[in-house]
C-alpha positions in Angstrom: 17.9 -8.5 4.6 19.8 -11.3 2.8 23.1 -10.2 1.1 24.0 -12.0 -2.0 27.5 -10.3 -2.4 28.9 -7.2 -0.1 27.4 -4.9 -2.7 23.7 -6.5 -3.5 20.8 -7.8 -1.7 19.3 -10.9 -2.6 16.2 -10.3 -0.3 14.7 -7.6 1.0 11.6 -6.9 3.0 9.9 -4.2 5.3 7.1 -4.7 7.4 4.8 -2.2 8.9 2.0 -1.9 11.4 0.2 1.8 11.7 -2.7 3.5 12.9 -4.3 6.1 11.9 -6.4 7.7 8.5 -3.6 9.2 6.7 -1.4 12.6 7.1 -3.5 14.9 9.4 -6.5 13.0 9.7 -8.3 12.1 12.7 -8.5 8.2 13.4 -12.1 7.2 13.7 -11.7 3.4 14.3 -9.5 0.9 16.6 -8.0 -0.7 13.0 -4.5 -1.0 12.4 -3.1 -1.1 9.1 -0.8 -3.5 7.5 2.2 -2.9 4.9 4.6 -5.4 3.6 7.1 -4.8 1.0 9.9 -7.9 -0.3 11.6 -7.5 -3.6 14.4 -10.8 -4.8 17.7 -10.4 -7.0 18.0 -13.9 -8.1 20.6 -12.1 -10.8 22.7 -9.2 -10.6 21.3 -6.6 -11.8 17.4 -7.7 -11.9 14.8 -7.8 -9.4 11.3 -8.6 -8.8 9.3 -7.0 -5.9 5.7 -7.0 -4.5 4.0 -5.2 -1.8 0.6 -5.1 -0.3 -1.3 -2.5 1.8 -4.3 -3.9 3.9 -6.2 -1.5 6.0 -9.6 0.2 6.8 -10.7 3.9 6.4 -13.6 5.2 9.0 -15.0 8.6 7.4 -17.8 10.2 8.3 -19.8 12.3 5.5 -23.0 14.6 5.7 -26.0 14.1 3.2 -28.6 17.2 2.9 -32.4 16.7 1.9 -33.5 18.8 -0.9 -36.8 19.3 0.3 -36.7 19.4 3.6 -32.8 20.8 4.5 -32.1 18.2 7.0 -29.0 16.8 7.1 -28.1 13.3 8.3 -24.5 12.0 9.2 -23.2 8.6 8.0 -20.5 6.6 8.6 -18.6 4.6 6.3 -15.9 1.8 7.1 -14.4 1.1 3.9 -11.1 -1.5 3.1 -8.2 0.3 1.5 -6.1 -2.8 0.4 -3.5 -2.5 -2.1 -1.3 -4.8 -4.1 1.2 -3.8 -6.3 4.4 -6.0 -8.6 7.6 -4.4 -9.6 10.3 -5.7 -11.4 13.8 -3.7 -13.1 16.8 -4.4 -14.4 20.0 -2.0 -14.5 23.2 -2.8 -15.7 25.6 0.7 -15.9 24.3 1.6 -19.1 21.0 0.7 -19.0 17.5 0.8 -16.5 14.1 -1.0 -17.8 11.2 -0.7 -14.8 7.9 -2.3 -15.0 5.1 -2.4 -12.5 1.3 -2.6 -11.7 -0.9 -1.5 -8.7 -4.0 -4.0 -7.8 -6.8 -2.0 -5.9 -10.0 -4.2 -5.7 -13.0 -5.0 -3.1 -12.9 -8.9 -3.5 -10.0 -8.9 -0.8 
Protein backbone atom coordinates (compact mmCIF):
# COMPACT_ATOMS: atom_id res chain seq x y z
CA UNK A 1 0.00 0.00 0.00
CA UNK A 2 0.96 3.54 -1.04
CA UNK A 3 0.36 6.25 1.66
CA UNK A 4 -0.56 9.58 0.44
CA UNK A 5 -0.34 11.36 3.96
CA UNK A 6 0.30 9.44 7.49
CA UNK A 7 -3.49 9.18 7.72
CA UNK A 8 -4.71 8.10 3.94
CA UNK A 9 -3.83 5.64 1.43
CA UNK A 10 -3.42 6.64 -1.99
CA UNK A 11 -3.35 2.87 -3.26
CA UNK A 12 -4.50 -0.03 -2.00
CA UNK A 13 -4.66 -3.62 -3.25
CA UNK A 14 -5.11 -7.28 -1.99
CA UNK A 15 -4.50 -10.21 -3.96
CA UNK A 16 -5.63 -13.69 -3.35
CA UNK A 17 -5.08 -17.23 -4.64
CA UNK A 18 -7.59 -20.03 -3.10
CA UNK A 19 -8.82 -23.42 -3.63
CA UNK A 20 -11.62 -24.89 -2.90
CA UNK A 21 -15.85 -24.58 -3.72
CA UNK A 22 -16.86 -22.32 -1.03
CA UNK A 23 -17.48 -22.57 2.93
CA UNK A 24 -17.91 -26.42 3.58
CA UNK A 25 -17.88 -27.67 0.24
CA UNK A 26 -15.95 -30.42 -1.09
CA UNK A 27 -13.39 -29.32 -3.91
CA UNK A 28 -14.03 -31.39 -7.00
CA UNK A 29 -11.41 -29.94 -9.39
CA UNK A 30 -7.41 -28.97 -9.36
CA UNK A 31 -8.66 -25.01 -10.21
CA UNK A 32 -7.50 -22.30 -8.13
CA UNK A 33 -9.31 -19.20 -7.78
CA UNK A 34 -8.21 -15.73 -8.25
CA UNK A 35 -9.30 -12.37 -6.28
CA UNK A 36 -7.87 -8.96 -6.74
CA UNK A 37 -9.12 -5.93 -5.12
CA UNK A 38 -7.28 -2.04 -5.68
CA UNK A 39 -9.15 1.01 -4.83
CA UNK A 40 -7.14 4.94 -5.49
CA UNK A 41 -7.62 8.25 -3.46
CA UNK A 42 -6.39 10.64 -5.99
CA UNK A 43 -8.29 13.31 -3.37
CA UNK A 44 -8.96 13.25 0.17
CA UNK A 45 -11.79 12.06 0.97
CA UNK A 46 -12.80 10.15 -2.42
CA UNK A 47 -11.97 6.94 -3.80
CA UNK A 48 -12.52 4.74 -6.65
CA UNK A 49 -12.07 0.86 -6.41
CA UNK A 50 -12.55 -2.26 -8.50
CA UNK A 51 -12.23 -5.94 -7.87
CA UNK A 52 -12.57 -9.03 -9.78
CA UNK A 53 -13.19 -12.71 -8.88
CA UNK A 54 -12.05 -15.37 -11.51
CA UNK A 55 -12.64 -18.95 -10.67
CA UNK A 56 -14.32 -22.29 -11.63
CA UNK A 57 -17.06 -24.34 -9.74
CA UNK A 58 -17.11 -28.40 -10.26
CA UNK A 59 -20.64 -29.68 -8.94
CA UNK A 60 -21.97 -32.62 -9.56
CA UNK A 61 -26.03 -32.98 -9.77
CA UNK A 62 -28.39 -36.03 -10.20
CA UNK A 63 -31.18 -36.11 -13.00
CA UNK A 64 -34.10 -38.78 -12.51
CA UNK A 65 -36.17 -40.34 -15.56
CA UNK A 66 -39.82 -40.06 -15.27
CA UNK A 67 -40.59 -43.09 -16.87
CA UNK A 68 -38.10 -45.29 -16.20
CA UNK A 69 -36.65 -44.01 -12.39
CA UNK A 70 -33.14 -44.12 -13.41
CA UNK A 71 -31.00 -41.58 -12.38
CA UNK A 72 -27.87 -40.35 -14.16
CA UNK A 73 -25.00 -38.19 -12.48
CA UNK A 74 -23.50 -35.13 -14.32
CA UNK A 75 -20.90 -33.05 -13.89
CA UNK A 76 -20.77 -29.45 -14.49
CA UNK A 77 -17.59 -27.12 -14.55
CA UNK A 78 -18.97 -23.80 -14.58
CA UNK A 79 -16.74 -20.14 -14.40
CA UNK A 80 -17.70 -18.00 -11.42
CA UNK A 81 -15.98 -14.69 -12.50
CA UNK A 82 -17.01 -11.53 -10.97
CA UNK A 83 -16.33 -7.87 -11.50
CA UNK A 84 -17.41 -5.28 -9.54
CA UNK A 85 -16.58 -0.86 -9.38
CA UNK A 86 -16.88 1.13 -6.21
CA UNK A 87 -16.43 4.60 -5.68
CA UNK A 88 -17.32 6.98 -2.15
CA UNK A 89 -16.69 10.09 -0.89
CA UNK A 90 -16.75 11.05 2.95
CA UNK A 91 -15.88 14.22 4.32
CA UNK A 92 -16.96 14.40 8.38
CA UNK A 93 -20.31 15.24 7.67
CA UNK A 94 -21.15 13.52 4.89
CA UNK A 95 -20.81 9.67 3.00
CA UNK A 96 -22.11 9.16 -0.74
CA UNK A 97 -21.29 5.28 -1.95
CA UNK A 98 -21.90 3.97 -5.41
CA UNK A 99 -21.16 0.58 -6.88
CA UNK A 100 -22.04 -2.19 -9.46
CA UNK A 101 -21.31 -5.96 -9.66
CA UNK A 102 -20.55 -7.45 -13.30
CA UNK A 103 -21.38 -11.36 -13.42
CA UNK A 104 -21.29 -12.52 -17.18
CA UNK A 105 -20.17 -15.77 -19.25
CA UNK A 106 -18.33 -13.79 -22.10
CA UNK A 107 -15.18 -13.71 -19.74
Amino acid sequence: MFKASVDDYFLEYRVGVYNGSGLSMKDHNDAKDFAAWFTVQPVKGLKMGASAYIGKLNDDYTVVNDETGEETIYNTNMKRNRMALSTCYQTHRLTCRGGGIFVGKRW
